[in-house]
C-alpha positions in Angstrom: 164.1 8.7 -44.2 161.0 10.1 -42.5 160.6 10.2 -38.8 157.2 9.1 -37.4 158.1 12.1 -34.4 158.0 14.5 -37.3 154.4 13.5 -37.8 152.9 14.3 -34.2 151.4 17.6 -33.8 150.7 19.9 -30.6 148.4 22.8 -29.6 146.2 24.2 -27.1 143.3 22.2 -26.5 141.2 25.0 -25.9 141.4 26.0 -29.6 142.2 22.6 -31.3 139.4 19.5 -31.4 142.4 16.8 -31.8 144.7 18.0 -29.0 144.2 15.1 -25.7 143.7 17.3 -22.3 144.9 15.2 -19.6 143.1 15.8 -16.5 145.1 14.4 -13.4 146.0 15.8 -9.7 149.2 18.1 -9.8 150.7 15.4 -7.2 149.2 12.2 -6.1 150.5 10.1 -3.2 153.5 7.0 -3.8 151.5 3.6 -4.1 147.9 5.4 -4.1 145.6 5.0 -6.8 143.9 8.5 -8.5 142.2 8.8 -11.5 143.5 10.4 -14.6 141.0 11.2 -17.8 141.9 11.5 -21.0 139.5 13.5 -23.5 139.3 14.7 -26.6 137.3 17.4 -28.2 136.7 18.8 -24.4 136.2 22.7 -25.9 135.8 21.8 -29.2 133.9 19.0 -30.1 135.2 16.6 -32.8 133.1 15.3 -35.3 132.3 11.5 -34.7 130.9 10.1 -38.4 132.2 7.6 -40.3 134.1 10.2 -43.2 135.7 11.7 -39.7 136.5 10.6 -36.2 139.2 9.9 -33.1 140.4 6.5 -33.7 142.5 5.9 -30.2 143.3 7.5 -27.2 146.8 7.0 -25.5 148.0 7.6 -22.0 151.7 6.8 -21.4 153.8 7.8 -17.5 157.9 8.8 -18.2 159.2 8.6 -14.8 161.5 11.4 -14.2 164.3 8.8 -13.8 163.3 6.9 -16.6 164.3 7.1 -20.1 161.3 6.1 -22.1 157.6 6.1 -21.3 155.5 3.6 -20.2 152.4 2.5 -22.4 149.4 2.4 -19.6 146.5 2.1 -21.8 145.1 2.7 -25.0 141.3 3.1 -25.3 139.5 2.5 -29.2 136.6 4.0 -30.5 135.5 1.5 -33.0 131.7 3.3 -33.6 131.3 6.1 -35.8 127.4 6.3 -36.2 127.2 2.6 -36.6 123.4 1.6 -36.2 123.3 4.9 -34.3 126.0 4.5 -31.9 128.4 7.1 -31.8 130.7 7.9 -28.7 132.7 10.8 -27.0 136.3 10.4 -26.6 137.0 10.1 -23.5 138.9 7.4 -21.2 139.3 6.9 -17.6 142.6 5.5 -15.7 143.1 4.2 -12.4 146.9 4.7 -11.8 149.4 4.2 -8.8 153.3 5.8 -9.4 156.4 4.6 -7.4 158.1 8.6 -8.8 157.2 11.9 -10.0 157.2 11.9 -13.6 155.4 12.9 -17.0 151.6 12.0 -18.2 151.8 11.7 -21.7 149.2 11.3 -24.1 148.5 10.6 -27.7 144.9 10.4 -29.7 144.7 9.8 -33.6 142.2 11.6 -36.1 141.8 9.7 -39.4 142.1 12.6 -41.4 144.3 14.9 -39.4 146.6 12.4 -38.2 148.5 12.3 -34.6 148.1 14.5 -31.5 149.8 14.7 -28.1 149.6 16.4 -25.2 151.6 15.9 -21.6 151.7 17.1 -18.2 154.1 16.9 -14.8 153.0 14.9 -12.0 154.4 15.0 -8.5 154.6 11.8 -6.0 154.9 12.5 -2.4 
């Protein structure tokens, strides 16, 4: 049996278009909103036509106490060049966190399939 896990691919975003960079503060304050941004293609842009294109954009939170992550958003991108309307990948979150934790996040290419990225997160 195949594993869906087995399918999701990693690398540095600075050298690979489908990799999402997560940019968040290194520690954000217990009940206080900050924003975290998710992008993709932020070094290397990613084509956006309708043979080739990001589909979604993920973000997910593991607490460090937690055993599974939490699904915060998920942002499409439903025009590829559509009566000339194309747009970058990129999605903005307002968040509050009760713990320190993960930011996870996971984008899909219609060719090249999935791609994640994380980073740590401190609460004070």
């Amino acid at each position: 049996m195949s594993k869906l896990t087995a399918t999701v691919q990693s690398g540095d975003w600075k050298n690979e278009k489908h990799v999402p960079v997560i940019k968040a503060p290194e520690s954000a304050k217990k009940d206080e909103s900050f924003l975290v941004t998710v992008v993709v293609g932020e070094e290397i842009a990613h084509p956006n036509t309708f043979e080739h294109y990001i589909k979604w954009i993920k973000l997910y939170f593991k607490p460090e106490s937690g055993k599974f992550p939490i699904e915060i958003a998920t942002v499409s991108f439903d025009a590829h060049g559509e009566a000339g309307v194309f747009t970058d990948y990129c999605a903005d979150v307002m968040l509050k966190i009760q713990e320190s934790g993960e930011l996870m996040a996971m984008s899909y290419c219609n060719i090249h399939g999935l791609w994640e990225n994380s980073i740590s997160i401190t609460c004070e």
